[in-house]
N, C-alpha and C positions, 0 to 999 in steps of 0.2 A: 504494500500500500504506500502509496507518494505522501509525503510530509505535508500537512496540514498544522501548522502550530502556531501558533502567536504568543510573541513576548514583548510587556509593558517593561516600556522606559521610561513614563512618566503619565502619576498620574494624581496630580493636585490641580485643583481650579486655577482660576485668574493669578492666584496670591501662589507662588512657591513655600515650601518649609524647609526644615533644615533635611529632616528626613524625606520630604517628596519635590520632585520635579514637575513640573507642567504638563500636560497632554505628549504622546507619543507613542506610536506603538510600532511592533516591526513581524508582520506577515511573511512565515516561510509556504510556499502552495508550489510542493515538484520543486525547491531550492529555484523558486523566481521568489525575491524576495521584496515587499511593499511597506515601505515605509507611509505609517498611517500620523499626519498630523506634525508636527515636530518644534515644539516647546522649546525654551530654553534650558539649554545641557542637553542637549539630544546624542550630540557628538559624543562629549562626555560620557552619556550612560553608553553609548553601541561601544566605546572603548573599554569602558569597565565590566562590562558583562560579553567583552571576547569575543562582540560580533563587526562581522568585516563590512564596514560601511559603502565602501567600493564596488560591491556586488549588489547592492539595490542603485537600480536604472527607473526605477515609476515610485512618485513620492506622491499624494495626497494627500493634500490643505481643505479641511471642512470649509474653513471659513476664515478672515480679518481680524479676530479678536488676537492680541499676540501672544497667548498662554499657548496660542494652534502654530504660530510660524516666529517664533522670535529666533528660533534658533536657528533657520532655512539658512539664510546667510551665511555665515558662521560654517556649517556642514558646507557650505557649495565652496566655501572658499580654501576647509579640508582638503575637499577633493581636487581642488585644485593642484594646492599645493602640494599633495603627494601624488602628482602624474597622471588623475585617472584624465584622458581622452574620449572615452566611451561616451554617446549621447547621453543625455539623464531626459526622464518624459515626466512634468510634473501638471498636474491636474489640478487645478485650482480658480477660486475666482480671477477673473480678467484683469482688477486692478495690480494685481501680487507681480506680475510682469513688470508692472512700472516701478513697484516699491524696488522689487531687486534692482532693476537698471540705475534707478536714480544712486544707490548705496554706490552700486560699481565705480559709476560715474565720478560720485565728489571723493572716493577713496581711490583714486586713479589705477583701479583694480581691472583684471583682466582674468575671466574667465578661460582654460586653455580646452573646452568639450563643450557642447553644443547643447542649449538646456529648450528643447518642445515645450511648448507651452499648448495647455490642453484646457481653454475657458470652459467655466462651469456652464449648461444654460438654466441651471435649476430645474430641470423636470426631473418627476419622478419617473422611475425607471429605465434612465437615460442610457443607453451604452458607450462606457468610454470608455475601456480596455476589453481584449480580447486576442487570446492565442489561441493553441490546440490543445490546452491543459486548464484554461481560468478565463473568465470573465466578469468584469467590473460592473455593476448599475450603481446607479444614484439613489438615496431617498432624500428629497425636500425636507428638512427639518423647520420648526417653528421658534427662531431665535429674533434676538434681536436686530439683528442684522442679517444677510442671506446664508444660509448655513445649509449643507446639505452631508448626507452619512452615505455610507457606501457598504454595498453589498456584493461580497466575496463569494462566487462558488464556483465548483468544481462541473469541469466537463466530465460527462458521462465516461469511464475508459468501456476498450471490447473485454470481453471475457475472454477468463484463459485456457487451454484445456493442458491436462496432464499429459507427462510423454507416454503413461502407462497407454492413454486412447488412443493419440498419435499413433503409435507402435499396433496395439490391437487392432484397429480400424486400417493400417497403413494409409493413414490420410495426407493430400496432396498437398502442395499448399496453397492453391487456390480452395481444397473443401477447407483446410485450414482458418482460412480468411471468411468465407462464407460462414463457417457455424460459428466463429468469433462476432460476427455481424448477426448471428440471430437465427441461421436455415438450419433445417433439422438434415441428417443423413440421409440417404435415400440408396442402398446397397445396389449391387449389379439384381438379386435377385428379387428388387423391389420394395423388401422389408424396408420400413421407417423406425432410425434409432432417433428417437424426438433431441433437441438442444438442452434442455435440463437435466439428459441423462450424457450431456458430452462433456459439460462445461465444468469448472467450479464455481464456488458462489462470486455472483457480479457485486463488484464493490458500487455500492450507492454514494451519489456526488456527495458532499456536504458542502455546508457554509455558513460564513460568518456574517453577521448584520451590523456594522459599527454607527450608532445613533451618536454624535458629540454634540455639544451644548444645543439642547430645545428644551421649550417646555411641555408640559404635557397633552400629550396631541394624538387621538386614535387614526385619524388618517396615514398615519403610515404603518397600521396593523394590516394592512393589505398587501405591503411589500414586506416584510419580514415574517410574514407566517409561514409556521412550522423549520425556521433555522436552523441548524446545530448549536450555533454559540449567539446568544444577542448581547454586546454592549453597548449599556444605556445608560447616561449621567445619572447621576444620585446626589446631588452636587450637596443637599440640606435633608434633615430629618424632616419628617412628615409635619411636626410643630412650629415648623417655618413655611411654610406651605404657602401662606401669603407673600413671604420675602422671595418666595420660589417665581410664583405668579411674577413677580413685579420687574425681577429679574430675567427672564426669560430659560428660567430654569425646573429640576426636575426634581421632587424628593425620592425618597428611599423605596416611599412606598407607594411611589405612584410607579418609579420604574419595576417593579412589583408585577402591579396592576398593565401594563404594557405586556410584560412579558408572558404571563397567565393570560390575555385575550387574544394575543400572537400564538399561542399552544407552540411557543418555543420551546427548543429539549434543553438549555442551559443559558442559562442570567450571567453577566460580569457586569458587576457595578463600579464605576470610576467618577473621577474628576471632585472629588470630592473639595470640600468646603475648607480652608487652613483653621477652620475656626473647631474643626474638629483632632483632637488629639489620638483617641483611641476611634477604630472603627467598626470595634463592634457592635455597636448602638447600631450600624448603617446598615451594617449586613443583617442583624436581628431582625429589624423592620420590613427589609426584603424580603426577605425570606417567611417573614407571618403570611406573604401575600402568598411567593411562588418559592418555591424549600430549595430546587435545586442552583440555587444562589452562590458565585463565589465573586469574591473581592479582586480586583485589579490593585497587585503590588507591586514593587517594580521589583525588577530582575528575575521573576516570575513566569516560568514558558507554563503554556495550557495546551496538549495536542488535541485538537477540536476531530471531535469524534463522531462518528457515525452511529446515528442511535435506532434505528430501522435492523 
């Protein structure tokens, strides 16, 4: 089975602490690797947690708040400096083009690789990445500003068959190819050996739904239902609920209530509030809604699993 994992690199609200960094997360899918969001210290944590920065080419920015891109700059000018060449393809609102250029510009800096730039249009279920292993949609979030999450999943692989069938069947490699694609056998003397008796079991796609800063909003239970992994801000306990409102943010227990009406198979709660010290107050409250709840810590890999 191809690697599906994700590991947070930062994951405090607006405010940094001493123990949390700012939004950021780092998507391995088949060792393509996506850099989700990327806060301040971003560089930082992929160096302290031994991951090679160089090897992610597609970075996604939710949005303009700078807890989601303080650290962009900073990274781009990493990679600079240690040689990489490689295009990099970054997905983000339209204006973030200008904000880098303008930095380049007054620090008389020069980029030595090619940075795509891939404007958000805000719709839901928009496609803006796709290979022969992964592909990317949009969800519109409901923030203060334009903000949109992104929905990871996996392309369908063929099924494999064992060499004990191969060998028994003597099969060619066009039937090969054929009952990998679905046909059943069909022998010289006409007998039908059906595809569920050729194949082993098909891995089913999975994927991830990343929600960053909205507030609570059922229209996008239409695109993240039934997920492997959904993360959704938690940013306040449920007792701040109006502070949530006014802010354009989420509690504990509403991302809760999200992820229980999504019939997602697993909750990660992030982005929390500096004003909270311990966090398990946050997960408690999620969890009273929807149990199979875990907390977004940094340096923390999760391999998002297949629950079918």
């Amino acid at each position: 089975m191809q690697n599906f994992e994700l590991t947070i690199l930062g994951c405090s609200s607006a405010t940094p602490t001493s123990k949390r960094n700012p939004t950021a997360q780092l998507l391995n899918i088949a060792e393509r690797f996506f850099l989700i969001d990327c806060g301040e210290a971003t560089q930082i944590q992929l160096r302290r947690f031994k991951l090679k920065f160089q090897r992610i080419n597609h970075i996604f920015i939710s949005h303009l708040h700078g807890d989601h891109y303080f650290g962009l700059v900073g990274l781009l000018s990493s990679m600079h400096l240690l040689g990489r060449t490689v295009e990099l393809h970054l997905y983000c609102p339209a204006e973030l083009q200008e904000i880098i250029e303008i930095q380049l510009k007054h620090s008389q800096s020069h980029i030595n690789f090619n940075i795509v730039y891939h404007p958000h249009q805000f719709i839901n279920n928009d496609l803006i990445f796709e290979d022969e292993r992964v592909e990317v949609r949009t969800i519109v979030l409901n923030h203060r500003i334009p903000c949109c999450g992104f929905i990871f999943k996996e392309k369908p692989l063929m099924a494999n068959i064992s060499k004990e069938v191969i060998h028994t069947y003597q099969l060619s490699v066009e039937q090969i190819i054929a009952i990998k694609t679905g046909a059943d056998l069909i022998k010289e003397n006409g007998d039908v050996i059906y595809n569920k008796d050729l194949i082993t079991a098909v891995h089913q796609p999975r994927s991830y739904a990343y929600c960053s800063d909205t507030c609570y909003d059922e229209r996008i239970l239409e695109y993240i239902q039934g997920v492997d992994l959904l993360y959704h801000e938690a940013t306040f306990l449920q007792e701040m609920e109006i502070r949530a409102k006014e802010t354009f943010h989420t509690t504990a227990f509403q991302a809760g209530m999200i992820a229980q009406k999504a019939a997602v198979k697993q909750l990660m709660i992030g982005h929390y509030s500096a004003r909270y010290k311990d966090l398990a107050p946050l997960l408690a409250e999620a969890r009273s809604v929807f149990e199979n709840t875990v907390l977004a810590n940094e340096g923390e890999s999760l391999i998002i699993k297949n629950y079918d």
